[in-house]
C-alpha positions, 0 to 999 in steps of 0.5 A, a space after each residue: 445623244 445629248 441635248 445641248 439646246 440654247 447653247 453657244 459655241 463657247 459653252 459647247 467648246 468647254 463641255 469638250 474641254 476647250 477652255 481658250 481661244 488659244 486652245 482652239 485656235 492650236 487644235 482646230 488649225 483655224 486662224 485666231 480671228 476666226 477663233 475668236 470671232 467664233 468663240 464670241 459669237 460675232 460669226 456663226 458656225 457654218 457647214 464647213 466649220 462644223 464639219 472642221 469641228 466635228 473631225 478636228 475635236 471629235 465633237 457630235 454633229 448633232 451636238 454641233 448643229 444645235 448650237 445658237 445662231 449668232 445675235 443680231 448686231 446692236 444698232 447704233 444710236 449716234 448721231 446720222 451721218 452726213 451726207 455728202 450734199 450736205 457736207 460743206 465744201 463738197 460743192 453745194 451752196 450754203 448760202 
């Protein structure tokens, strides 16, 4: 068994000879959306996707089930939202 240990999918896919979203895209059958979040870590990898993967790309599970989770989305720091009190012209008095 190999130690993949702090690895992303992508980094994994390439090991294996994956070097596109394309290309995972053609031998996975998933959409290219679902590749490309995938293989920019905006969705984790999933039981069935693990499963696909492993049977579609001959890839260990063992290989597949230490692949790093996903990273929390950063926060924005904009400005709040309003909110619809507060909004003018939706019926409050600011007078």
């Amino acid at each position: 068994m190999i130690t993949v240990g702090h690895m992303t999918l992508r980094d994994l896919l390439k090991r294996h000879d994956i070097h596109t979203i394309r290309e995972l895209t053609h031998r996975t059958g998933l959409s290219r959306q679902q590749c490309w979040n995938l293989w920019h870590g905006k969705t984790g990898v999933g039981l069935e996707t693990v499963k696909l993967l492993h049977e579609r790309l001959q890839i260990p599970l063992e290989e597949l089930i230490q692949i790093d989770p996903p990273s929390e989305p950063k926060k924005r720091n904009g400005r709040p939202r309003k909110r619809k009190e507060d909004a003018p012209g939706e019926g409050t008095a600011h007078e």
